[in-house]
C-alpha positions as CSV (number, residue, x, y, z in Angstrom):
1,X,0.0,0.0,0.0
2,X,1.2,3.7,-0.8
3,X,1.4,5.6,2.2
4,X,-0.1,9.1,2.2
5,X,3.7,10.3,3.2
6,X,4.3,10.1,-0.5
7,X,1.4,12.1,-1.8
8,X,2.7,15.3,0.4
9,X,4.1,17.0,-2.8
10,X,0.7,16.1,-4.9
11,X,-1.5,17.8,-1.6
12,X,1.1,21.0,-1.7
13,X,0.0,21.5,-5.7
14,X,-3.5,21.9,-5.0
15,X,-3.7,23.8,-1.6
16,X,-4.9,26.4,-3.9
17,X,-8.9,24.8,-3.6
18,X,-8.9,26.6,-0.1
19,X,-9.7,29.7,0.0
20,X,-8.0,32.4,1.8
21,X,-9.5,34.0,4.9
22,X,-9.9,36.9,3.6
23,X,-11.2,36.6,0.3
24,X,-13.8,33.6,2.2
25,X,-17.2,34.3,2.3
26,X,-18.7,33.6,7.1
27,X,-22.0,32.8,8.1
28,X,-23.1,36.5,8.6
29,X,-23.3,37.3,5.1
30,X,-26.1,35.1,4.8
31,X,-27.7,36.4,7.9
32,X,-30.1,39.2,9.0
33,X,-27.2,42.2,10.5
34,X,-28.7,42.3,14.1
35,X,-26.8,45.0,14.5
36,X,-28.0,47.5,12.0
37,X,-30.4,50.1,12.4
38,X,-33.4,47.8,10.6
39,X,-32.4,44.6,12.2
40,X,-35.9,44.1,13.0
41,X,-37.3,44.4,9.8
42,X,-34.6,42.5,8.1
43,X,-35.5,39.7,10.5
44,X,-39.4,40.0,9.7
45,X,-38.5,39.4,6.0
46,X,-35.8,36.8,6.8
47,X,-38.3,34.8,8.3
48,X,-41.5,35.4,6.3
49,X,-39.7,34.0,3.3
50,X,-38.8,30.9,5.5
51,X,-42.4,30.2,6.4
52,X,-42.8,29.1,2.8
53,X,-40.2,26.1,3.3
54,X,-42.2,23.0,3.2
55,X,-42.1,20.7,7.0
56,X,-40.6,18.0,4.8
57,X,-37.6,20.3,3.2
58,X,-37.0,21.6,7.0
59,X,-36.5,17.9,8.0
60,X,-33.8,17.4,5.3
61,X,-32.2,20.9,6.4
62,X,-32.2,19.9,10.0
63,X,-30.6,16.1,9.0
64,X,-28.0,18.1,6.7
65,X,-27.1,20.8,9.4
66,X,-26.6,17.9,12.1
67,X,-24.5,16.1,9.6
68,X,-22.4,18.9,8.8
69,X,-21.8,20.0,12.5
70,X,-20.5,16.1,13.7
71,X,-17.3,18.0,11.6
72,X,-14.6,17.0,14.9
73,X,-15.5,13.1,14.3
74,X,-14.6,13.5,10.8
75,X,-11.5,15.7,11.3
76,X,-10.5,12.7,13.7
77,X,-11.1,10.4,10.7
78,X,-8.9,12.6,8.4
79,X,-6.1,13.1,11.4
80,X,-5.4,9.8,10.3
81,X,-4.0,10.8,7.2
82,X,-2.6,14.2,8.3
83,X,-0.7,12.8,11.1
84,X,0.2,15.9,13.0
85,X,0.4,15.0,16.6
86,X,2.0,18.9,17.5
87,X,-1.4,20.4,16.1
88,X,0.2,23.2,14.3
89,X,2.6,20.8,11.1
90,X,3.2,22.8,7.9
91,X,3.8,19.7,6.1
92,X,0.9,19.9,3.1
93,X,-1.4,17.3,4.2
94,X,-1.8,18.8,7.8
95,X,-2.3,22.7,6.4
96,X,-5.1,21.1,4.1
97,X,-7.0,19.1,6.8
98,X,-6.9,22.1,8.6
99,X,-7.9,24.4,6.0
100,X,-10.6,22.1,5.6
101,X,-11.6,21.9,8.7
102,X,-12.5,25.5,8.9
103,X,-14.0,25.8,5.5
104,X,-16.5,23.0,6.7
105,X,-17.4,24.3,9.8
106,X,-18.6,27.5,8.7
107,X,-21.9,25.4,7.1
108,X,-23.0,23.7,10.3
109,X,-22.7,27.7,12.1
110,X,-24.8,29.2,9.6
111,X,-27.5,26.5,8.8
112,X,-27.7,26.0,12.5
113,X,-28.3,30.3,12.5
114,X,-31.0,29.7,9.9
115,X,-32.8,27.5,11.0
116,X,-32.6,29.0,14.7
117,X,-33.6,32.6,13.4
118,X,-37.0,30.9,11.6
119,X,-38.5,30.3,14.8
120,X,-40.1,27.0,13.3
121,X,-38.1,24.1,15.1
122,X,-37.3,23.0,18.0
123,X,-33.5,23.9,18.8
124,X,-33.3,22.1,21.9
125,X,-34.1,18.9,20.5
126,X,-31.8,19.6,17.5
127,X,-29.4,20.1,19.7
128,X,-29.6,17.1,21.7
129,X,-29.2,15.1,18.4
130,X,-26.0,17.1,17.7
131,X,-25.1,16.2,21.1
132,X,-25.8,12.4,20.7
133,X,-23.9,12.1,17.4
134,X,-20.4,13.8,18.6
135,X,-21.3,11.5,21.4
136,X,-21.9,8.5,19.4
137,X,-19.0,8.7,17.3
138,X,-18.5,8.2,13.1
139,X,-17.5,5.0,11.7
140,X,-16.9,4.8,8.1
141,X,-16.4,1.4,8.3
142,X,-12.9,1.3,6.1
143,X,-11.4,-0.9,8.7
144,X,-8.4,0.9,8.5
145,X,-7.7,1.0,5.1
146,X,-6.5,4.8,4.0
147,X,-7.3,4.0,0.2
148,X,-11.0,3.3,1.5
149,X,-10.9,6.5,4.1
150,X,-10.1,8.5,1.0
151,X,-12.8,7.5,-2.0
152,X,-15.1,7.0,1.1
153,X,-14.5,11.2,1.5
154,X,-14.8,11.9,-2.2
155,X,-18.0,10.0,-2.2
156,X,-19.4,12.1,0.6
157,X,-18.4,15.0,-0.6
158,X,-20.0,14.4,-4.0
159,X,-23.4,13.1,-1.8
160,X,-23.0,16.5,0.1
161,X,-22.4,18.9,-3.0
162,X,-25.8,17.1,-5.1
163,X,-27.2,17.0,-1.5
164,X,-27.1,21.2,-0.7
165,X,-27.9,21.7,-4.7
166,X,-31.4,19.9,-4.9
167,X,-32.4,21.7,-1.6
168,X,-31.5,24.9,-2.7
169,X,-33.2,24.3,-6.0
170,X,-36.5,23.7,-3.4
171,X,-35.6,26.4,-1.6
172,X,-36.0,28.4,-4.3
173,X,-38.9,27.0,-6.2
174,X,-40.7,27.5,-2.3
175,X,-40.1,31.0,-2.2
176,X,-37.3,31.0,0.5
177,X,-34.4,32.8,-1.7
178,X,-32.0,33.2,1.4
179,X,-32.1,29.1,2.1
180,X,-31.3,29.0,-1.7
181,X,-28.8,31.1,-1.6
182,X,-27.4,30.0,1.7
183,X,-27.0,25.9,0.0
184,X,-25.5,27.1,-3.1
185,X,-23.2,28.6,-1.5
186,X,-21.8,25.4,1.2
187,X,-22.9,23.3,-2.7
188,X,-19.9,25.3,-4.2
189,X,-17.6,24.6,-1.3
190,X,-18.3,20.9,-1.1
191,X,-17.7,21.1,-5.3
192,X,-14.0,22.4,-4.4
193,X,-13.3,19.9,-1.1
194,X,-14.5,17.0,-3.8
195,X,-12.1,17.8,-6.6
196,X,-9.5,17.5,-3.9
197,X,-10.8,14.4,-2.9
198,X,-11.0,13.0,-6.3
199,X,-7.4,14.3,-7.2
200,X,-5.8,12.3,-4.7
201,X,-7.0,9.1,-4.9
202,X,-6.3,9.5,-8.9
203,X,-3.0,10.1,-7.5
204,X,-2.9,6.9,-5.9
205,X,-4.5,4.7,-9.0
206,X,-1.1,4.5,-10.7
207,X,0.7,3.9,-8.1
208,X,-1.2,0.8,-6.8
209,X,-4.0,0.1,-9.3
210,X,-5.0,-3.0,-7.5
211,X,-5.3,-2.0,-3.8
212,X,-7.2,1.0,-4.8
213,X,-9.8,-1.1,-6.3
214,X,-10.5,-3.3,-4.0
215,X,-10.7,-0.6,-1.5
216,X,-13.3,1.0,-3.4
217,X,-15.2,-2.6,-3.3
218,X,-14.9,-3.0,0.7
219,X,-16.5,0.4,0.7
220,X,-19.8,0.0,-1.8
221,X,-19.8,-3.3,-0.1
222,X,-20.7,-1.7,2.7
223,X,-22.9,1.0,1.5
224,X,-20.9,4.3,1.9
225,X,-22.9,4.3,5.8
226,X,-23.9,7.6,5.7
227,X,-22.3,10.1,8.3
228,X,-25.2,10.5,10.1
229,X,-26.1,7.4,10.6
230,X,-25.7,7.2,14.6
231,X,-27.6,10.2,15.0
232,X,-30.2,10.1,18.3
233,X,-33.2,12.5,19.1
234,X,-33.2,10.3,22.3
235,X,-37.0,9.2,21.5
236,X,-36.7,7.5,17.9
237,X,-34.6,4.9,17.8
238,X,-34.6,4.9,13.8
239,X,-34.0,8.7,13.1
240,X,-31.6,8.6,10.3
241,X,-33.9,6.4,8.1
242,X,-36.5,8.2,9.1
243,X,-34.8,11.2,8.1
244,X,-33.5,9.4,4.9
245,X,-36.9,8.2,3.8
246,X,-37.6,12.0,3.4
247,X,-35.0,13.1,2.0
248,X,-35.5,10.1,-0.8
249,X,-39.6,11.6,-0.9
250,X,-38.1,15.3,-1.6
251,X,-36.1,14.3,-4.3
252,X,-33.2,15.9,-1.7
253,X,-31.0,12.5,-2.0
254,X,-32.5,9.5,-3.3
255,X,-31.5,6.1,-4.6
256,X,-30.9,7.5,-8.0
257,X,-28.2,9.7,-6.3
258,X,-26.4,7.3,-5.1
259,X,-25.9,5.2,-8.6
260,X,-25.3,8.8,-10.2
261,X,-22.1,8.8,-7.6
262,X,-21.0,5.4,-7.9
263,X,-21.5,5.8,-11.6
264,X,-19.1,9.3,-12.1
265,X,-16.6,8.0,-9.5
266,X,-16.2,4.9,-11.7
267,X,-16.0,7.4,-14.9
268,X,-13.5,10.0,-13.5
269,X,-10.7,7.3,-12.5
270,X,-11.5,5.2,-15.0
271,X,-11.8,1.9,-13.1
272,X,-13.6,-0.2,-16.3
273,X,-10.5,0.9,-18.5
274,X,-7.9,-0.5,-15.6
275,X,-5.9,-3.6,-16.3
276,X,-6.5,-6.1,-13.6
277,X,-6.2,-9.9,-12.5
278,X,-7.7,-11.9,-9.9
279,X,-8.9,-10.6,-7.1
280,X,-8.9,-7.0,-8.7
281,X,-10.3,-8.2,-11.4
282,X,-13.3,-9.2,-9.8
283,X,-13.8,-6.4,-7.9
284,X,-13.6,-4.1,-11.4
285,X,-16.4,-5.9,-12.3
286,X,-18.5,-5.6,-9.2
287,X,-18.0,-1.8,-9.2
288,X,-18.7,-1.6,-12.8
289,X,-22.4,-3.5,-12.3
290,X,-22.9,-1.4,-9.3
291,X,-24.7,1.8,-11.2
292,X,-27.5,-0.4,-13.2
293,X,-28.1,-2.1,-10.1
294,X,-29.0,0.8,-8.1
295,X,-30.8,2.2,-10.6
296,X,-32.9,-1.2,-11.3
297,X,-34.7,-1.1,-7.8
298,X,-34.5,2.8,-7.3
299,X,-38.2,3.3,-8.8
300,X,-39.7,0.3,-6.8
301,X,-38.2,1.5,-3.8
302,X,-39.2,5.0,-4.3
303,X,-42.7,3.9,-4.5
304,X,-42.4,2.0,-1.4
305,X,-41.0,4.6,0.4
306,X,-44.3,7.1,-0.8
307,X,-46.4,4.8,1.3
308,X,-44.6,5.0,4.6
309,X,-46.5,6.7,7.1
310,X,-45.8,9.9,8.3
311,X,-42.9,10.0,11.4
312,X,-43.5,12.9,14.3
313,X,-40.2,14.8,14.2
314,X,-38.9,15.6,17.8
315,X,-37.0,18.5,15.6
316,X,-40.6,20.1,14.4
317,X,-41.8,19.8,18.3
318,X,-43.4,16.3,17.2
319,X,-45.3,17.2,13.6
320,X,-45.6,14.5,11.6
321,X,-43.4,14.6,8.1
């Protein structure tokens, strides 16, 4: 296996998809300016537009935001890879974890912002989720494999960047301009953290052809588990799929999505043009039937999903979505 140590000089050439401080857009410049003379009635309109929002498209919000703000159990993941034990490394790969680091936590602040300054769901019990999932901890289930820690974060970052998109795109076609704007924005850094993502491990496929596709197999084997998966309300034992069922009815992230992923993944490294043997081999093939699979059942499971019944959200002080 190719250690990371090797990539440092590929990570140094494209530090330049982080922005710099100061040309980077914060969380207030989405945000009514409570300090201004007409805080008030930039607040009023700030929240009239968010009344539009459907209950279903604030569930998805509220799973994204909680996602987003588990960001110190995936910056433990990624220490992995970094490994800067003194916190403060130059060496390329720790200066882009942290640079990453505080790119991503700026979408947790300001979704959690927006949603608090609509005065339509419950904080507390948002919070206690947030609470529960640092709590619970992240497993990506790569069983310590770094190839399958790295396509398992260009994966999410893809999911993350479609993800943000389709709900600004509702956002918008609801009336609510500022959540549209506010998605597009953490959409367009998500699109920058995923051509990182996807640069690297085409880095690696040269280098080690084999182990990088069998990596990628462990981890569709598994499912790419979702990052929020262990998230608790403390009442409903089965949030996340509840949660995920709709997102799948809002168009948000279905099943389609995922096979879109898998499918442009395989495209961009070119896994079906690869010359492998054996075990490799086999797994080429896997990955290369994985798409038309998805999509097979997506329609059938989408239709099955329609006729759930509704699920009282502790986040929307118990409504049912």
């Amino acid at each position: 296996m190719v250690s990371f140590e090797e990539l440092q000089g590929n990570v140094d050439q494209h530090l330049s998809l982080l922005i710099p401080v100061d040309q980077a857009w914060q969380p207030s410049d989405f945000l009514p300016d409570l300090t201004s003379e007409n805080w008030l009635e930039q607040l009023a309109s700030f929240r009239e537009q968010a009344q539009h929002i459907s209950d279903e498209l604030l569930v998805v919000l509220v799973g994204n935001m909680i996602t987003e703000e588990a960001l110190p159990s995936y910056s433990l993941a990624l220490e992995k890879v970094a490994r800067d034990p003194t916190g403060v490394s130059d060496v390329p790969w720790a200066r882009w974890l942290r640079g990453w680091t505080a790119e991503e936590n700026r979408h947790g602040d300001l979704l959690n912002a927006y949603l608090r300054l609509t005065g339509r769901v419950d904080m507390r019990a948002i919070e206690v989720t947030i609470h529960h999932l640092l709590k619970n901890g992240f497993n990506s289930r790569r069983n310590d494999n770094e190839y399958a820690g790295m396509i398992y974060t260009t994966f999410q970052e893809r999911a993350t960047r479609l993800t943000h998109g389709n709900v600004a795109k509702l956002a918008s076609d609801q009336g609510d301009e500022n959540l549209a704007r506010i998605c597009r924005r953490i959409a367009g850094d998500e699109a920058r953290h995923e051509t990182f993502y996807t640069r690297m491990v085409s880095e690696l496929l040269p280098m080690d052809p084999e182990g990088v596709v069998l990596a990628f197999r462990m981890m569709l084997k598994s499912n790419f588990d979702m990052p929020g998966r262990l998230m608790s309300d403390g009442h409903d034992p089965d949030l996340f799929d509840h949660y995920a069922v709709v997102s799948q009815r809002t168009g948000a992230y279905t099943i389609h999505t995922y096979a879109q992923i898998i499918a442009h993944l395989l495209k961009i490294w070119g896994i079906a043009e690869l010359s492998l043997s054996g075990a490799a081999a086999k797994a080429q093939d896997y990955l290369c039937r994985q798409p038309e699979r998805y999509e097979f059942f997506a329609d059938e499971l989408a239709e099955t999903l329609a006729k759930k019944p509704p699920t009282r959200f502790s986040w929307l002080h118990g409504c049912p979505v």
